[in-house]
N, C-alpha and C positions, 0 to 999 in steps of 0.2 A: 099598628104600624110596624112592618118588617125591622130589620135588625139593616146599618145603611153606613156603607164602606165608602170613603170620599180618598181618592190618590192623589195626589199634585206631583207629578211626572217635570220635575223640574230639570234645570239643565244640570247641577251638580248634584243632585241627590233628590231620590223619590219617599213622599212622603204618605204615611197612611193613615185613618182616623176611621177608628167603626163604634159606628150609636150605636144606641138603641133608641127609640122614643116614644112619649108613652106622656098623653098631657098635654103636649106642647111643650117636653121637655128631654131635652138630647140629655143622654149619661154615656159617656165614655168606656167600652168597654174595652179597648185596646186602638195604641197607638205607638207608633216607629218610624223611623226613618231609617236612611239606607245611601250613602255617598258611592252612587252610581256614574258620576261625571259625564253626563250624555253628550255634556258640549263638548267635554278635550278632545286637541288636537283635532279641530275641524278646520279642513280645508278647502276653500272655493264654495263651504256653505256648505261640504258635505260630510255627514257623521262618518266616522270610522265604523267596517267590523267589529271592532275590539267592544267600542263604546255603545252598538248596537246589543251585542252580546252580553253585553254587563246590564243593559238595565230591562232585558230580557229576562236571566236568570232571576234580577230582583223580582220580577211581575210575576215569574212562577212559585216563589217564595209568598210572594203575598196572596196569590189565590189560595193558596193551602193554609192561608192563615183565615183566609175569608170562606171557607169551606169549613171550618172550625167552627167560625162564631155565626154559621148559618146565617149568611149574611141574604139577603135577596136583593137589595139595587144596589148596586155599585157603580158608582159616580168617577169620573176621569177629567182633570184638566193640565193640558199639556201645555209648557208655557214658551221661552225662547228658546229653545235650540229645538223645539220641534217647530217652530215658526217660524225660521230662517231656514232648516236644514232642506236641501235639492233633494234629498232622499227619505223625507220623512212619513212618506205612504208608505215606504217598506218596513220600518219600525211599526207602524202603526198598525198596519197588517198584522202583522204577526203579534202584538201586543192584545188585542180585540179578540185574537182567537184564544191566547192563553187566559184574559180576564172573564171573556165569554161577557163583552160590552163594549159600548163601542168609547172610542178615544177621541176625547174633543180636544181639538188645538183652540186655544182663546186667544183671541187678540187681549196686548197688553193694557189696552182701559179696562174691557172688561178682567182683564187680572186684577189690575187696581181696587176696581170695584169690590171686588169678592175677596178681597182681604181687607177691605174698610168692613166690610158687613161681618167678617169671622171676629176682626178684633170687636167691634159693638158688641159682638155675644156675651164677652168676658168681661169688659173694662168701658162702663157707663161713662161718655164723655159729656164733657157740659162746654159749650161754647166751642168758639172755632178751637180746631186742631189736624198737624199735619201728621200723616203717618205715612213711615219709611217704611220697606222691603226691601235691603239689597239682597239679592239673589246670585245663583252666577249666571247668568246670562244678562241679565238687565235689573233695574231697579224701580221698583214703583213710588210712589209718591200721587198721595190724597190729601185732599185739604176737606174737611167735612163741618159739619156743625152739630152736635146731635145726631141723627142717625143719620143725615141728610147727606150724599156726597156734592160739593161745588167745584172742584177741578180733582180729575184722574189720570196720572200721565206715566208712560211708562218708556224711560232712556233705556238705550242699548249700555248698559252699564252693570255690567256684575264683576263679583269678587274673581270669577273662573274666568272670564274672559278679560278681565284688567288683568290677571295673573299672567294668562297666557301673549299678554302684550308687550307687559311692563318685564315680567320675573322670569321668564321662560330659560333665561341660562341660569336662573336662582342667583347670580350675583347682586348684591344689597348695596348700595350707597348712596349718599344725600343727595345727590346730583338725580338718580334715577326716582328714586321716591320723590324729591319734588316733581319732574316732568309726569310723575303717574296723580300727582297731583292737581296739575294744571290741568293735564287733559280733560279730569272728573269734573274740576268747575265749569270748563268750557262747556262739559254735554250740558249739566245741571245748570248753568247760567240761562240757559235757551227756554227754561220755565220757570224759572227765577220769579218773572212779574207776577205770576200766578198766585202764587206764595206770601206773597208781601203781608199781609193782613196775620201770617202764622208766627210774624219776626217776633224774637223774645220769649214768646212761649214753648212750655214744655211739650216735648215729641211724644213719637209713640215711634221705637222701631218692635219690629218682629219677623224673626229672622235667625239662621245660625248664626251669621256674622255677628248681629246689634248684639246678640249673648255673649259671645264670646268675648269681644270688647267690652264689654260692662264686667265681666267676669275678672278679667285682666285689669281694670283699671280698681275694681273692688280691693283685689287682692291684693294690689300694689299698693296700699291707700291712696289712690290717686282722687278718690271721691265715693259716692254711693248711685251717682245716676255718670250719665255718660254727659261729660259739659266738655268743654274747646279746651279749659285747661289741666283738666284729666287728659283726653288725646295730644296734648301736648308736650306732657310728661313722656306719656307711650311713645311717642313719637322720637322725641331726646333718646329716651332707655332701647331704643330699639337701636338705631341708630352708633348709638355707643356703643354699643354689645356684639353685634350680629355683620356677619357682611356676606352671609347664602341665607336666601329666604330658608331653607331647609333646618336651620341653626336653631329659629327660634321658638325661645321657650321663655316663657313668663310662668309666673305662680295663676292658678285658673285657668291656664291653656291645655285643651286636650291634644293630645298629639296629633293626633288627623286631621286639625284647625291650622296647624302651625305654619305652612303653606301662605295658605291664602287669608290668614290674618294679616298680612303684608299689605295685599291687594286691601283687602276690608277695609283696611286703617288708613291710607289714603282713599276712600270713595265716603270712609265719614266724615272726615279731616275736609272735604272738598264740601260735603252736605252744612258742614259748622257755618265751612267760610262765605258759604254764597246766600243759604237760606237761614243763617243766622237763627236759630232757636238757642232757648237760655240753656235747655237740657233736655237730652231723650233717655227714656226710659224703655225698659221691656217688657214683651210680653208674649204669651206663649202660641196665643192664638191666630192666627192668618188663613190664609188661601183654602187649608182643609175646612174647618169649620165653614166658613165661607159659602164654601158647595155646595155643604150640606143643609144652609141657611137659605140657601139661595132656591136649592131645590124645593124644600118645605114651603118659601114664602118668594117666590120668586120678586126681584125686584125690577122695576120698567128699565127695559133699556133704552 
């Protein structure tokens, strides 16, 4: 089996993952990502130039790295801001021609789906369990059992576009972080019932966001997994501290998170309160693996 390059063209940052495999058994031979922001600053549903351009340059960056590891399939899923954007054939266009493959935009069940089956890869689950994605564009949310998925749903809900809702003048205070709040429960209330059978139990997110906040709340001693009274803390210390999203900085926060940890932390803060799990934990594997799962053993849709 060829050498097998899987991209997730996502709305804030594109990611990349290349096998190898040999067995029935993928080995990693390189992996990166890349905060490209395809969604900012989209107006009337449509991307910018600018944001056109930026995850352009990344795709000719990655062919050169996929020309490297003599890749022969290379796999693409494009996820919300190429599925809302008015303009997204012209990205796409030009994206096909510099990967020399073509660019599949996936609806977000099927996103859902294909990051249940990348996290499976890594992290054997036993009994029911739900697994987060916030992303910036939207958030997915799986409830599975085993390898099995029984509800996959995907809210228009991401860190980059709660950003750009809620923070867009980066001014910080209680008053706005609760209303970025509310809003997150309100989307997430809408499949709330779906869920019910995963209350109490330990999560699964995977994601830049769910790291980062577990990172932050580790560091802080706020806990060792990510629970409501950890984010609560964060929540207070934030709060106290900061009043331009741009400001903040915690112990475990990398500086290019520092933004949209804002956004993150109210859309987990909103995930505590409505789908109630005891504690979510991390892990590394999503959407990329997924692909590449998915292509080797594809699963019914």
């Amino acid at each position: 089996m060829p050498n097998i390059a899987a991209i997730d063209l996502g709305s804030n940052s594109f990611h990349m993952l290349i096998v190898s495999t040999k067995d029935g058994i993928n080995s990693p031979l390189f992996q990166c990502g890349r905060r490209v922001q395809l969604g900012a600053d989209m107006h009337d549903g449509t991307m910018t130039d600018e944001a056109i351009q930026r995850g352009l340059a990344c795709l000719r960056d990655y062919r050169a790295i996929i020309l490297q590891h003599n890749v022969k399939i290379t796999l693409t899923a494009a996820t919300s801001a190429l599925r809302i954007a008015s303009n997204s054939a012209v990205f796409c266009r030009q994206a096909s021609l510099i990967l020399d493959c073509d660019i599949n935009i996936i609806s977000g069940e099927h996103e859902a789906k294909l990051i249940y089956l990348g996290v499976i890869t890594s992290t054997p689950l036993q009994g029911k369990q739900m697994v987060v994605d916030i992303g910036g564009g939207s958030t997915e949310f799986i409830l599975g059992e085993n390898s099995n998925v029984q509800y996959a749903d995907s809210v228009s809900l991401g860190c980059l576009s709660h950003f750009q809702k809620y923070y867009s003048d980066s001014s910080l205070n209680a008053e706005k972080f609760q209303r970025s709040v509310d809003n997150a429960k309100a989307q997430i209330g809408n499949i709330s019932a779906y869920y019910e059978s995963a209350i109490g139990h330990i999560g699964i997110g995977c994601s830049g966001v769910v790291e980062a906040i577990l990172s932050v709340i580790q560091h802080c001693h706020w806990g060792e997994q990510i629970t409501m009274d950890g984010l609560s803390k964060a929540r207070t210390s934030l709060l106290k501290q900061f009043s331009d999203v741009y400001d903040v900085r915690f112990e475990g926060l990398r500086s290019d998170r520092r933004a949209l940890f804002v956004a993150g932390l109210a859309i987990m803060i909103a995930i505590f309160e409505i789908l109630k799990p005891s504690a979510i934990i991390h892990v590394n594997s999503a959407l990329r693996e997924g692909i590449i799962v998915n292509y080797l053993h594809p699963y019914s849709r």
